[in-house]
C-alpha positions in Angstrom: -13.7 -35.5 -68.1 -13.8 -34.2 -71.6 -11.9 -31.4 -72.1 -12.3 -29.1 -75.5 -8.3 -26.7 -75.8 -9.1 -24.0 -78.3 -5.5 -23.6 -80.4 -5.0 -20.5 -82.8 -0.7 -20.7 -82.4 -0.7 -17.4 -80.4 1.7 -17.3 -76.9 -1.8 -17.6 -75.1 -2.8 -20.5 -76.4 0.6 -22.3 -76.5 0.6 -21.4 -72.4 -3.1 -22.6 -72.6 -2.3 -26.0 -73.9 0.7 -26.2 -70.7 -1.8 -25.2 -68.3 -4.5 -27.7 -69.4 -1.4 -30.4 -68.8 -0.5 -29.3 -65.6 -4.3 -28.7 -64.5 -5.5 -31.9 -66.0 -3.0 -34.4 -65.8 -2.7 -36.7 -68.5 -6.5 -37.1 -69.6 -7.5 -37.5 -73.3 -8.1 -34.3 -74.5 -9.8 -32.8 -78.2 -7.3 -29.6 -79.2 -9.6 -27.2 -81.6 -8.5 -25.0 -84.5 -11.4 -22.7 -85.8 -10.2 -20.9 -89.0 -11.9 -18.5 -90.9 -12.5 -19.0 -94.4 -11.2 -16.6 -96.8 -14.7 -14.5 -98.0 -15.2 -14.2 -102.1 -14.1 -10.5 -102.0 -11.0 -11.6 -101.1 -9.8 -13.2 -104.6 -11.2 -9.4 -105.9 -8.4 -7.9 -104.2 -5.9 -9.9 -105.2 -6.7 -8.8 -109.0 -4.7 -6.1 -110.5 -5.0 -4.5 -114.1 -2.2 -7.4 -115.3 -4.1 -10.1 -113.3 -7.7 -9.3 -113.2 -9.0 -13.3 -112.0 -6.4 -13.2 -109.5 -6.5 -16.4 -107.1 -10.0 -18.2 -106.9 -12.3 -18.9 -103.4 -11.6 -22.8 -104.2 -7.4 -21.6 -104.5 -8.2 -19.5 -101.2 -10.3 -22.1 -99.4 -7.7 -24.8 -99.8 -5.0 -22.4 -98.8 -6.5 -21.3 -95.8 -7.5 -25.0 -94.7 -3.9 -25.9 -95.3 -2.9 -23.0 -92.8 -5.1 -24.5 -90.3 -4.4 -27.8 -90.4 -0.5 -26.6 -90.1 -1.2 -24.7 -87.2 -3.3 -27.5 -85.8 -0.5 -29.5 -86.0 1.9 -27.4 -84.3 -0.4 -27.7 -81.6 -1.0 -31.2 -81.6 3.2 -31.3 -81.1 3.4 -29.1 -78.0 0.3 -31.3 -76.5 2.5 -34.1 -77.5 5.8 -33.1 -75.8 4.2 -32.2 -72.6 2.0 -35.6 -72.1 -1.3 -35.3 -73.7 -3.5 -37.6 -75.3 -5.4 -35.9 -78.1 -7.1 -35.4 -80.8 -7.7 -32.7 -82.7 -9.8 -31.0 -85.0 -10.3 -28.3 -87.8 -13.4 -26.4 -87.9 -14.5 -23.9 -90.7 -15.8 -21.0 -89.0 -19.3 -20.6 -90.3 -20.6 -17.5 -87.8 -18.6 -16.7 -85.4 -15.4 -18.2 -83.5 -16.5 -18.4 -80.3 -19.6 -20.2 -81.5 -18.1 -22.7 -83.5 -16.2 -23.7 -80.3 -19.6 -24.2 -78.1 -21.1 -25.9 -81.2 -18.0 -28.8 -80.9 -18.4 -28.2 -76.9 -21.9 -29.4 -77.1 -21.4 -31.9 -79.8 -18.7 -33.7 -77.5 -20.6 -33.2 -74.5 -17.3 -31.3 -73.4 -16.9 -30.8 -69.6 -14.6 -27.9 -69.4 -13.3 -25.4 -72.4 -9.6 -24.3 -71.8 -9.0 -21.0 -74.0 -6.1 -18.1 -74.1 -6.7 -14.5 -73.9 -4.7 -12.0 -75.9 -5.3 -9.7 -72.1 -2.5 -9.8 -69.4 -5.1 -10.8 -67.0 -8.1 -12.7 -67.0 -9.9 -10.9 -63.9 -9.9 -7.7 -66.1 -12.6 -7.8 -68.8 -11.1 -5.1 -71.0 -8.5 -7.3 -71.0 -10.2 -10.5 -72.4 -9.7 -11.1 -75.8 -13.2 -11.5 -78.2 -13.5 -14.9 -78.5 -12.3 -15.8 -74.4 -15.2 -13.0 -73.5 -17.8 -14.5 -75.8 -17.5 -17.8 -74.1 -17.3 -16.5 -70.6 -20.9 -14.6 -71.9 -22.6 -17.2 -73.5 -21.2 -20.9 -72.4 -23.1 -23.3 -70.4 -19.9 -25.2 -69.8 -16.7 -23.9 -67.3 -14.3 -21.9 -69.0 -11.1 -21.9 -68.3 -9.0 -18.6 -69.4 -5.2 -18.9 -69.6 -3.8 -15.6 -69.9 -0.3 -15.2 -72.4 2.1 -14.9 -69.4 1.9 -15.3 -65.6 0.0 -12.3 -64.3 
């Protein structure tokens, strides 16, 4: 089975990443990290009177892609000291986050999507983080939503 395990660092998707392990066994699995770029208005406010270039989208850009490859890597660790076989991937968010995850879902033919919510629960929808309740809406493949802690 191909499984896709969306990773931002947060408590929910560190718990996501156990529960895959202990779901899944020990199958080969692709851990995602969908970061958002940093947008062009950003370097404007970074500029002051003293500093009006401030940094530039290509300083920004490269920043935030080092950011997510660090926090991709943090995930790939945990996977790694509970078991898993993985690899992993960086994806520039080009729309939306949850869409860039069923874009690599589709791509890899992905079985099942493991996810965290930010919500105590997954049965209550208020409760569902953005991203977890966009794929619930609009995925053709399972979902499987890990909330933070045990509910």
């Amino acid at each position: 089975m191909s499984t896709l395990i969306c990773y931002d660092g947060s408590p929910s998707a560190r718990r996501a990443v156990a529960v895959a392990r202990q779901s899944l066994g020990s199958d080969r699995v692709t851990l995602l990290h969908v970061f958002n770029p940093p947008a062009a208005v950003l370097a404007d406010s970074f500029s002051t009177s003293s500093s009006p270039s401030g940094p530039n989208d290509d300083k920004l850009e490269h920043e935030g892609l080092a950011r997510a490859q660090q926090v991709a890597q943090e995930g790939e660790q945990l996977a790694h000291s509970l078991g898993l076989e993985l690899d992993v991937r960086v994806e520039r968010n080009t729309s939306s986050v949850w869409r860039a995850i069923l874009d690599v879902a589709l791509e890899q033919d992905a079985k099942l999507i493991v996810v965290g919510t930010h919500g105590a629960t997954a049965v209550v929808p208020a409760l569902l983080g953005s991203v977890s309740s966009a794929l619930l809406q609009h995925s053709e493949v399972p979902v499987l939503v890990v909330p933070a802690h045990k509910a």
